[in-house]
C-alpha atoms as one frame of an Amber mdcrd trajectory, in Angstrom:
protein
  56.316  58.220 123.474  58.922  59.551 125.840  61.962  57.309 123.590  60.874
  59.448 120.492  60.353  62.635 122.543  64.723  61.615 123.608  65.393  61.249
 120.380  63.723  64.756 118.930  65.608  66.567 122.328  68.928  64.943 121.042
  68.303  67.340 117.497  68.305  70.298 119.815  71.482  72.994 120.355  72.003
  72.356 124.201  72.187  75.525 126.799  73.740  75.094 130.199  71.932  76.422
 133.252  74.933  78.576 133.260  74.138  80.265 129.893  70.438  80.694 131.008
  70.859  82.494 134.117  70.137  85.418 131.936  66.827  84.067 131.264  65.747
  83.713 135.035  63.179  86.110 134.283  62.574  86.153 138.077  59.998  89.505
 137.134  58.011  88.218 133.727  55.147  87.981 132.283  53.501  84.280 131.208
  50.933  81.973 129.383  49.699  78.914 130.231  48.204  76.149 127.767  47.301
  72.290 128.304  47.785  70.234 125.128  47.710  66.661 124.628  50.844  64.837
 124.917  50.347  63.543 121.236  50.916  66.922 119.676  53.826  67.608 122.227
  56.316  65.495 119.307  55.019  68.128 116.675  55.850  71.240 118.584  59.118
  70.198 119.570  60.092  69.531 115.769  58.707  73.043 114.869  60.789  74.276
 117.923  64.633  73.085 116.537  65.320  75.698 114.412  64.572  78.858 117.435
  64.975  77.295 120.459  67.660  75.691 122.692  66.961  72.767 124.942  68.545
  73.023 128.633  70.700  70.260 129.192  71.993  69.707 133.193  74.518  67.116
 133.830  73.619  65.399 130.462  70.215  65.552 130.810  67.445  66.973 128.873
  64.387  65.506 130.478  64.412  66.850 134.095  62.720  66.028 137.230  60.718
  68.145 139.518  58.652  68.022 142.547  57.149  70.856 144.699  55.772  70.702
 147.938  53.079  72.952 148.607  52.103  75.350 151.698  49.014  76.506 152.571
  46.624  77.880 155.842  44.528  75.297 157.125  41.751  76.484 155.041  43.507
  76.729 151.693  43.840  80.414 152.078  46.193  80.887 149.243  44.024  78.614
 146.896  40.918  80.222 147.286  42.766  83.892 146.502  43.677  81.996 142.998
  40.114  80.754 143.160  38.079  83.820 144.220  40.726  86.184 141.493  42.159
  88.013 144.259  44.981  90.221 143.257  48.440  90.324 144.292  47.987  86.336
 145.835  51.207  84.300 146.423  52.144  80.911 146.149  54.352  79.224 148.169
  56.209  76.370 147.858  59.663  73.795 148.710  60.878  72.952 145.044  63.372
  69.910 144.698  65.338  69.875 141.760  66.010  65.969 141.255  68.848  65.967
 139.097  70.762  68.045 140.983  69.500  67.711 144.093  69.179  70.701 144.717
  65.663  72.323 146.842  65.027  75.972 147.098  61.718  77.454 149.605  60.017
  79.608 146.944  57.727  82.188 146.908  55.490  83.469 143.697  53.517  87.053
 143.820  51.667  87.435 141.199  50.428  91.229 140.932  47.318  93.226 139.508
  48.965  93.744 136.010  49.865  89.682 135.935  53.448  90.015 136.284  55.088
  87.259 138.176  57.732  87.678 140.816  59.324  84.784 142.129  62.006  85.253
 145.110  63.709  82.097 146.346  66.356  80.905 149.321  68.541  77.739 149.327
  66.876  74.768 151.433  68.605  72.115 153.398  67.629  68.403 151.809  65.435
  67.602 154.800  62.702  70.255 153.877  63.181  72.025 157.024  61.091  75.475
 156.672  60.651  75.793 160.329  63.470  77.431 161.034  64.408  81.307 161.826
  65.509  82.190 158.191  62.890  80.483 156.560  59.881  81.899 158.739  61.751
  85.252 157.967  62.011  84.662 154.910  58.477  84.182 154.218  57.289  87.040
 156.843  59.500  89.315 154.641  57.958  88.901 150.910  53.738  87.334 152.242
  51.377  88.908 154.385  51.421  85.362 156.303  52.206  84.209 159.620  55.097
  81.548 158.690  53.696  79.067 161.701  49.763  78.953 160.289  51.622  77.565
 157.114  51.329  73.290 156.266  52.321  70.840 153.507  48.881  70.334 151.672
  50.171  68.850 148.554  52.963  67.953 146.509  52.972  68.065 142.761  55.967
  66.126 140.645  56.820  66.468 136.817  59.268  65.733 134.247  60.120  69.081
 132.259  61.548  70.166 128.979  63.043  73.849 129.212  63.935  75.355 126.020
  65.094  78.987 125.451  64.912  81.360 121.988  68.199  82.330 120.568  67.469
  85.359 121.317  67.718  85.190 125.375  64.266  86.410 125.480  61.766  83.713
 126.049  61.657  80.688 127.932  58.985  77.649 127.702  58.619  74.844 130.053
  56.793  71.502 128.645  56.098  69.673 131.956  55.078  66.355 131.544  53.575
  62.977 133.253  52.126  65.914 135.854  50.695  64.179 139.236  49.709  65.322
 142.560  49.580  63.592 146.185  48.924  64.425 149.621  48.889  61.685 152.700
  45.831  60.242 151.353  45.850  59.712 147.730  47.908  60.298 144.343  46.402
  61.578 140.688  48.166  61.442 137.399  47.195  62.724 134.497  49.803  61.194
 132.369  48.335  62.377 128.756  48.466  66.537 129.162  51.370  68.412 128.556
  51.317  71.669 130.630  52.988  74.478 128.834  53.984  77.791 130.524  55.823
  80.582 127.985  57.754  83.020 129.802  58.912  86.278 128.726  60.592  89.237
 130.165  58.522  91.766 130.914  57.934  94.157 128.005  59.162  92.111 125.653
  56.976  91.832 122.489  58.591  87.969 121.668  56.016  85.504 120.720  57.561
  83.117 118.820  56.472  79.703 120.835  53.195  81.536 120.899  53.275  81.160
 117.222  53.937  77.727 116.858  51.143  76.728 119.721  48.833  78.810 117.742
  49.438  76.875 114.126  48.843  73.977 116.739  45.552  75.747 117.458  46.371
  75.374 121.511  45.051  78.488 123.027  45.878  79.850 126.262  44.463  78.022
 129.099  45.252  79.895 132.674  46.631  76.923 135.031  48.203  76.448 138.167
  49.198  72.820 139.372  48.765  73.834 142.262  45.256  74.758 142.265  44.575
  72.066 140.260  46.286  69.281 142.582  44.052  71.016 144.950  40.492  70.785
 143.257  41.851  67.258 142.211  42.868  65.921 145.731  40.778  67.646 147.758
  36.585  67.338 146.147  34.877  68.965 148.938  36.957  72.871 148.626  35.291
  75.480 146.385  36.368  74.698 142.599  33.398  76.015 140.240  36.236  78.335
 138.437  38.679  75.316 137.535  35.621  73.246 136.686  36.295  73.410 132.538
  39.860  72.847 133.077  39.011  70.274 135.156  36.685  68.303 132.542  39.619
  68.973 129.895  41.749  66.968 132.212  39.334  64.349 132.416  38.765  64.172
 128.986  42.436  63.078 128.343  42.579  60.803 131.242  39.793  58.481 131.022
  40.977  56.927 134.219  41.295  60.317 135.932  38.705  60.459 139.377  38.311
  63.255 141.278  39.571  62.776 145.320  40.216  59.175 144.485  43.455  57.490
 144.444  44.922  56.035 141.241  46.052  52.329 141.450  49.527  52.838 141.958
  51.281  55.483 144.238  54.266  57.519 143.184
C-alpha cells in the first residue's frame, strides 16, 4: 500500500514549507474524519487536480510524533471528554525529518475555532525550564509543574494544500500510541483533519470525502491514545469511535500491548 500511495504523491505539484507558511492557519476552523486506509489511494487521485502535496527535503511522506502532557488525573482529557469549553491541549511535537521539536499548545474555544501557539524546543525535550513553564503559565490556566508525559502518539502524514492558499488537509497514517507500559497501532485508519481559515466558505476536500461518503467523525489522538492506553479512565463518549477503530484493526485490544513495540 504505502509504494502505490509514493507513487500517486509523485503525480502531485510539490509546495515547500516555505510557500505554505501562509497556510499556518494558526486561528482556523477544522473537521475530522477516520476512513479506511483502502479508500485513502482513491482520494488522493481525486485530490491531483486542486491540491498541492508538501514536499520537505524531498520528502512527501513525513514523520511525526507528539508527546503528550497532562495532570495526574488526565485533567485535560476529561475537559475533551466531559465537552468542556475553551479546553487546551498540550503537547512536545518532533518533526522527524527535520528534526525539528516545538512545545505546543492548542485552545480550542466555544465557537470551535482552534488556536495553536508554539515555542522552539531543545532536542532533549526539556519543558522544565523557565521559558517553557512561562510559556505555558502564559496561554493555560495550569500550573506548568502539575504537568507529566502521559502518552506519546507517532504518525506518518500527507499535507496537501488547495491552489487557492485556503485549505489545508492532513492524511496521517500508520497512527499508534505508547506510554511506559504498552504500544497500540491501528495501522488500517487514515485520520483526516481539513483545515480552513476561519470564515472561509472552501470545502473542496470536503467534497471529495463526501462522494467517498466519509462523514465527519470528531477525533483527537490524543484522547483516543488515552481511552486506548489507559482502560480504567472515563471513555463512554469515544466509545463508537472506539469500536470503529476496532472494527478496522481486528488485532486492536484495548490497554494491551501489541506484539511489537515502536
Amino acid at each position: 500500500m504505502i509504494n502505490q500511495v509514493l507513487e500517486i504523491l509523485k503525480s502531485f505539484q510539490p509546495i515547500s514549507l516555505k510557500e505554505i507558511e501562509c497556510v499556518k492557519l494558526m486561528t482556523r476552523t477544522d473537521e475530522k474524519y477516520l476512513c479506511p486506509v483502502h479508500q485513502l489511494n482513491n482520494l488522493l487521485n481525486k485530490a491531483q487536480a486542486d491540491f498541492q502535496v508538501l514536499e520537505n527535503l524531498g520528502k512527501r511522506l513525513l514523520g511525526y510524533e507528539s508527546l503528550y502532557l497532562d495532570t495526574s488525573d488526565h485533567r485535560m482529557y476529561l475537559d475533551h471528554h466531559n465537552g468542556k469549553l475553551n479546553r487546551y491541549k498540550i503537547r512536545i511535537r518532533d518533526y522527524k525529518t527535520t528534526g525539528e521539536s516545538f512545545l505546543e499548545i492548542k485552545k480550542k474555544d466555544s465557537h470551535r475555532n482552534t488556536a495553536k501557539t508554539r515555542i522552539p524546543l531543545l532536542t532533549d525535550r526539556n519543558y522544565h525550564t523557565i521559558e517553557m513553564h512561562n510559556f505555558i503559565a502564559a496561554n493555560t490556566p495550569y500550573d506548568p509543574t502539575s504537568l507529566e508525559p502521559q502518552l506519546t502518539s507517532s504518525f506518518s502524514r500527507i499535507t496537501l494544500v488547495n491552489n487557492e492558499l485556503l485549505e489545508r488537509v492532513t492524511l496521517d497514517i500508520f497512527p499508534s500510541w505508547r506510554n511506559g507500559q504498552k504500544t497500540i497501532s491501528a495501522p488500517n485508519v487514515v485520520i483526516i483533519e481539513v483545515k480552513s481559515a476561519k470564515n472561509s466558505s472552501t470545502q473542496g476536500f470536503g467534497n471529495l470525502l463526501r462522494e467517498e461518503r466519509i462523514l465527519p467523525k470528531r477525533l483527537s489522538k490524543y484522547c483516543i491514545g488515552t481511552a486506548l492506553l489507559y482502560p480504567e479512565i472515563k471513555q463512554n463518549r469515544f466509545k463508537a469511535k472506539l469500536l470503529y477503530l476496532k472494527k478496522l484493526n481486528k488485532n486492536l485490544v484495548y490497554g494491551a500491548p501489541v506484539a511489537e513495540p515502536i
